[in-house]
N, C-alpha and C positions, 0 to 999 in steps of 0.2 A: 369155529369152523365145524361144519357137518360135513362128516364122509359116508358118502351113499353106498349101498352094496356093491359087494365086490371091493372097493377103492375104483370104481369106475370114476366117478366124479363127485367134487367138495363141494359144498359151498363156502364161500368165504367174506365174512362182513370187514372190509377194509376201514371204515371211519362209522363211530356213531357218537353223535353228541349227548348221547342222555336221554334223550327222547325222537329223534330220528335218522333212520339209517340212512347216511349220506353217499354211502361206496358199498356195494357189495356186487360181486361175480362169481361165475361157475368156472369150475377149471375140471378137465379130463385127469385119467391115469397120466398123462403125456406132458403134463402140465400147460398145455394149452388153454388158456383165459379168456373168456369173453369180455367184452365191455362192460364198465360201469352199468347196472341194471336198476339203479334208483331212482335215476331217473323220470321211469316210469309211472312209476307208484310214489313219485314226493316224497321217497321216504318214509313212507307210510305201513308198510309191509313187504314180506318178500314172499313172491307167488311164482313158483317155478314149474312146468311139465317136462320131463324130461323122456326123450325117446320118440323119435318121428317116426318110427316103423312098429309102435305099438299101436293096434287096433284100436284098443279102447280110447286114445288121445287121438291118434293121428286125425281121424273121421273131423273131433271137433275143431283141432287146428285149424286143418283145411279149409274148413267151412267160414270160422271166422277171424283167425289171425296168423290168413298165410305172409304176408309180407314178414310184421313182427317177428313171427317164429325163424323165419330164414334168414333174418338180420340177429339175431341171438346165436343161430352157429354159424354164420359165416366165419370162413376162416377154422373152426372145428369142426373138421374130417372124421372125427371119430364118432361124433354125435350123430350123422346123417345117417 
């Protein structure tokens, strides 16, 4: 588990068989969980932005993975 500044939010690797990560999520101070995120990436790595009201992210999101990014906090209110 990696806890980000503040204890704002963990990351947390659920399942990894030796060579790739099969479960891992972000969860808030609140303990609120996103979905399974390994989906994404096969396994293969974990690549997280965190903070939609940061200038320096927000702009890129926006531009190319708004859907994805608002399926990542749906559901976490705190993140938005």
């Amino acid at each position: 588990m990696f806890v980000g500044p503040n204890k704002h939010f963990s990351i947390v690797i659920d399942e990894f068989d030796g060579k790739l990560v099969k479960a891992w999520h972000i969860e808030n101070s609140k303990g609120e969980k996103s979905p399974n995120l390994a989906t994404r990436a096969g396994g293969k790595h974990i690549d997280l932005v965190v903070g939609k009201a940061c200038r320096s992210t927000a702009h890129f999101i926006s531009r190319f993975y708004p859907a994805m990014y608002d399926e990542l906090l749906s559901g976490m209110d705190s993140f938005k």
